[in-house]
C-alpha positions in Angstrom: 31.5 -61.6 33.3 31.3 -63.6 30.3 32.2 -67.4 30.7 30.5 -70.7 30.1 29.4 -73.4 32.2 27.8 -77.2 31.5 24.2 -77.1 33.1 24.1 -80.7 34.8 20.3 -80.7 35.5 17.0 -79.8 34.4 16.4 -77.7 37.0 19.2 -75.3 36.1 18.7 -75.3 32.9 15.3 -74.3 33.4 16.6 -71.9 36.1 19.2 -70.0 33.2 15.3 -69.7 30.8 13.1 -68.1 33.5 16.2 -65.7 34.5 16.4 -64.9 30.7 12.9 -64.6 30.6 12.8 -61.9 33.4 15.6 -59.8 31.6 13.9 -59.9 28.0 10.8 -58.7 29.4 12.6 -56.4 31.2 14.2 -54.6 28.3 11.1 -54.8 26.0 9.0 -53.2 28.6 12.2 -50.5 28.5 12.0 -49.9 24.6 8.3 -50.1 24.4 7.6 -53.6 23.0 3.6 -53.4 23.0 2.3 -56.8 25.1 5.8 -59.0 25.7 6.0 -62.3 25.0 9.0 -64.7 25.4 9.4 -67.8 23.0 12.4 -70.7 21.9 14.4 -69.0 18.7 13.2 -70.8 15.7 16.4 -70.6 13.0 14.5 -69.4 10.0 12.1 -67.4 11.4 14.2 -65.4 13.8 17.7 -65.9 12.6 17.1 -66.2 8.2 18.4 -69.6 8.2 16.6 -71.7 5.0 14.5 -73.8 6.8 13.6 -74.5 10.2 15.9 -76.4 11.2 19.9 -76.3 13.1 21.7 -77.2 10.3 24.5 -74.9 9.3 27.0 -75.6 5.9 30.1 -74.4 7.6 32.5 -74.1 4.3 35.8 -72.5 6.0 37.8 -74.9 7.8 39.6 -73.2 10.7 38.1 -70.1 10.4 35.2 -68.3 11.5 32.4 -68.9 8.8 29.6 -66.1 9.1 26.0 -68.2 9.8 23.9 -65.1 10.4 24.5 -61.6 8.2 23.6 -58.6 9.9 20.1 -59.3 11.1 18.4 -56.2 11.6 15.6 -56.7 14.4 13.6 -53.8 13.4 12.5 -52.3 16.7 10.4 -55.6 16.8 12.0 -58.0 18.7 14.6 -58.6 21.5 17.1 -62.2 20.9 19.2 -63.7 24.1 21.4 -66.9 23.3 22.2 -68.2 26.5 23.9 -71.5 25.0 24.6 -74.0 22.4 23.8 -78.1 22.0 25.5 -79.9 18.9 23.3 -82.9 17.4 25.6 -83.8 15.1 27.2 -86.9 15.4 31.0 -85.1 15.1 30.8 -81.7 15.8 32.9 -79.4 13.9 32.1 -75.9 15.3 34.5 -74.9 18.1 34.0 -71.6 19.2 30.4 -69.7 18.6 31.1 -65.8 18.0 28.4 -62.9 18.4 28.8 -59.1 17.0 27.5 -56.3 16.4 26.7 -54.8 13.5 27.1 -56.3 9.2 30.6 -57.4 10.1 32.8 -58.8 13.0 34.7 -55.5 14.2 32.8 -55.1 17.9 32.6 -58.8 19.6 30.1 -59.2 22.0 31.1 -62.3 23.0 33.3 -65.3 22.2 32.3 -68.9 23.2 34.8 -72.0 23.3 32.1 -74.7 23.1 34.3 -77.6 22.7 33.9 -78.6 26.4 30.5 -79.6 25.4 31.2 -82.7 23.3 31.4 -85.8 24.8 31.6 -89.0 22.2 30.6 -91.3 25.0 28.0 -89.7 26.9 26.6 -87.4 24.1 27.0 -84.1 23.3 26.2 -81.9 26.3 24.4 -78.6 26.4 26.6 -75.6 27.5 25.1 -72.5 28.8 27.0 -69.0 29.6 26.8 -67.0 32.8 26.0 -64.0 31.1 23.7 -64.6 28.3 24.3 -62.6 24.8 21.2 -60.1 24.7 20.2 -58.2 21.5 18.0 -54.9 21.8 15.6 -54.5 19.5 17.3 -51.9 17.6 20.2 -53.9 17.3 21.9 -55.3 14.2 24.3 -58.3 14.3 25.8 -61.4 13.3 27.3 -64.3 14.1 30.1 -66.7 13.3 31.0 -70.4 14.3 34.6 -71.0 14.0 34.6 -74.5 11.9 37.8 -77.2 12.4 36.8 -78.6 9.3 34.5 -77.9 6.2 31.4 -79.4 6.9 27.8 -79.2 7.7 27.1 -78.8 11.4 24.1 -79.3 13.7 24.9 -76.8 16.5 21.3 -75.2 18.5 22.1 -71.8 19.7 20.2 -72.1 22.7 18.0 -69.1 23.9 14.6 -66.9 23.7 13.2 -64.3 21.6 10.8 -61.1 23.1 8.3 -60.0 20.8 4.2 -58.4 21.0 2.0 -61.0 21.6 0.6 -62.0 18.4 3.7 -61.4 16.2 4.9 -65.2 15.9 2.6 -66.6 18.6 -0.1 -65.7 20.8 0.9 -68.2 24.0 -1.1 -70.8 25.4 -2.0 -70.6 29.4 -4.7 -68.5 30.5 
């Protein structure tokens, strides 16, 4: 059941990753990802932004503005967002949505993130119940609805499955 909650604590937050965690290595195991490994999304080398960094230039004020273009995974990699965190100082991005496919015909999910700002405390991260899980054959994209023209800081929160060795090798053992 989709839905979204405000993680209050490490310890759940932490909680959400490992359960994510489980399920990507889960499914790669399932399609035959050679030698699993789970890792944070980095924005320009997992989603095509320009640099690596959470900065999106959202130029369509009230309105969805498309921030990653059909993404084609390749049969390499498995992507889970399990929740957002704004850095910016106003947030402008409202709703977060995720599709599949070049355009936004089949919705995976909808997000209404605006629960998450707080000017006093600071924005808050909000994860979902369910995360948003892309196979590795999947192509997709995704939209953040904007209330204003502007550049936004919004961190879609979540973990990326690949073979060891694609992006990183791991540290432990």
């Amino acid at each position: 059941m989709p839905g979204t909650t405000i993680a209050l604590s490490e310890a759940e937050a932490r909680a959400i990753s490992a359960a994510v965690d489980q399920q990507l290595i889960e499914r790669a195991n399932a399609q035959k990802i050679p030698d699993p490994i789970v890792r944070d999304i980095l924005p320009k080398t997992d989603l095509v932004f320009t640099n690596e960094v959470w900065e999106e230039i959202l130029a369509g004020a009230n309105a969805y503005n498309q921030v990653v273009t059909a993404l084609d995974l390749k049969s390499k990699k498995l992507i889970a967002f399990m929740g957002v965190k704004n850095r910016a100082a106003a947030p402008v991005t409202t709703a977060v949505k995720f599709t599949l496919g070049s355009g936004d015909a089949k919705v995976k999910d909808i997000w209404e993130i605006e629960a998450a700002e707080d000017p006093v405390m600071g924005n808050k991260a909000l994860y979902v119940q369910n995360p948003v899980i892309y196979n590795s054959t999947d192509i997709f994209s995704i939209y953040f609805y904007a209330r204003a023209a502007a550049t936004d800081n919004l961190i879609l929160l979540g973990r990326v499955c690949e073979s060891r060795g694609e992006t990183i090798v791991g540290g432990g053992t």
